[in-house]
C-alpha positions in Angstrom: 120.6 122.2 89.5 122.0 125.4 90.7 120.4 126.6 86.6 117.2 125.2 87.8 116.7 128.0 90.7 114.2 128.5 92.1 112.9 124.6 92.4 111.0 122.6 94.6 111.5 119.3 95.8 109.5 116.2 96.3 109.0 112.9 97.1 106.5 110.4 96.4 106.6 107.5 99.4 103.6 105.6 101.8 105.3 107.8 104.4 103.6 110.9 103.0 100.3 110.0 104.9 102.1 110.7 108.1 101.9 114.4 109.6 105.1 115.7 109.6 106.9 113.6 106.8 107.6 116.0 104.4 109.5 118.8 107.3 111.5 115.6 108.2 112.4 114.9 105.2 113.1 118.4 104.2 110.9 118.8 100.9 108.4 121.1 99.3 105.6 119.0 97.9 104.9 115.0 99.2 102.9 112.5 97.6 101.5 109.4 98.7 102.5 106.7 96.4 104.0 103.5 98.1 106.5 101.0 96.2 105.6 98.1 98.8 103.4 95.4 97.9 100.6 94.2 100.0 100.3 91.3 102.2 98.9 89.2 99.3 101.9 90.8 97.2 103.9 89.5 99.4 103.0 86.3 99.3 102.3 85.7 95.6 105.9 86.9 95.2 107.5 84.1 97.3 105.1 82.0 96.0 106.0 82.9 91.9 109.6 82.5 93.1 109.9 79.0 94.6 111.9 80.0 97.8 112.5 77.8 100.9 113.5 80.9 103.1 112.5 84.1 103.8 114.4 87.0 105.8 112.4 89.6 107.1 113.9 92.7 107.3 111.0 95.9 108.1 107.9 96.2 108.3 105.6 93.4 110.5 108.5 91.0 110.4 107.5 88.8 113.4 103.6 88.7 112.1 104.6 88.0 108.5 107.5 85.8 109.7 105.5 83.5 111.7 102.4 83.6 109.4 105.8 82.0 106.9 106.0 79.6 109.2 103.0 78.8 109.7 103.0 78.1 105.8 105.9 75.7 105.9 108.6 78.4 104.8 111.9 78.6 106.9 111.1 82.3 107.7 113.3 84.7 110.4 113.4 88.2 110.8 116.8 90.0 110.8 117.6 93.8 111.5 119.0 96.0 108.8 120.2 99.2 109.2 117.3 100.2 106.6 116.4 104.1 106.8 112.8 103.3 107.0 113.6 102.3 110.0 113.2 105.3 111.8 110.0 106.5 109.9 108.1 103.5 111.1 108.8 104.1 114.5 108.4 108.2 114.6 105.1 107.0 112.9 103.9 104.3 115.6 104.6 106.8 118.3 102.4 109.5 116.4 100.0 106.9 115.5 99.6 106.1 119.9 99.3 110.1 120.4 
C-alpha cells in the first residue's frame, strides 16, 4: 500500500446511515450497503435450512428470539463479543438524542 500513496479508504456497511460512522471508524468515504438480511430473510433462511434451534447473537435478539418461539423453534439469545456490538449501541443513544 505504502506504493499506493496517497489513498483513501472506505467502507461499505448499514452503519454508514449513522452520523458519525465513518470518524469512528477512521475512513475517508462510507457507503451504505448492509450484508444483513431482513426479518423475512431471516426467516426464510431458518426455514430453507430445517433447524430445530436458533442462537441469537445481535441485533433484536429477544424480539426475534421470542417471535422463534412463538413459531415452535427452540430459540435463545446468547452474547458474543461481536464488534457490532458497540455500533448498535453508540447508535441507539444517538438515535434517543
Amino acid at each position: 500500500i505504502k506504493k499506493m500513496v496517497p489513498y483513501v479508504t472506505g467502507s461499505a456497511s448499514g452503519w454508514m446511515t449513522f452520523r458519525g460512522a465513518r470518524r469512528r471508524r477512521a475512513i475517508d468515504k462510507g457507503f451504505v450497503l448492509s450484508d444483513h438480511c431482513d426479518w423475512q430473510g431471516l426467516l426464510s433462511s431458518i426455514e430453507a435450512t430445517g433447524c430445530e434451534k436458533v442462537i441469537c447473537t445481535h441485533g433484536y435478539t429477544d424480539i426475534f428470539s421470542r417471535y422463534l418461539r412463538e413459531k415452535g423453534y427452540d430459540a435463545r439469545t446468547e452474547e458474543t463479543q461481536y464488534e457490532g456490538e458497540a455500533g448498535e449501541q453508540e447508535a441507539k443513544k444517538e438515535q434517543e438524542d
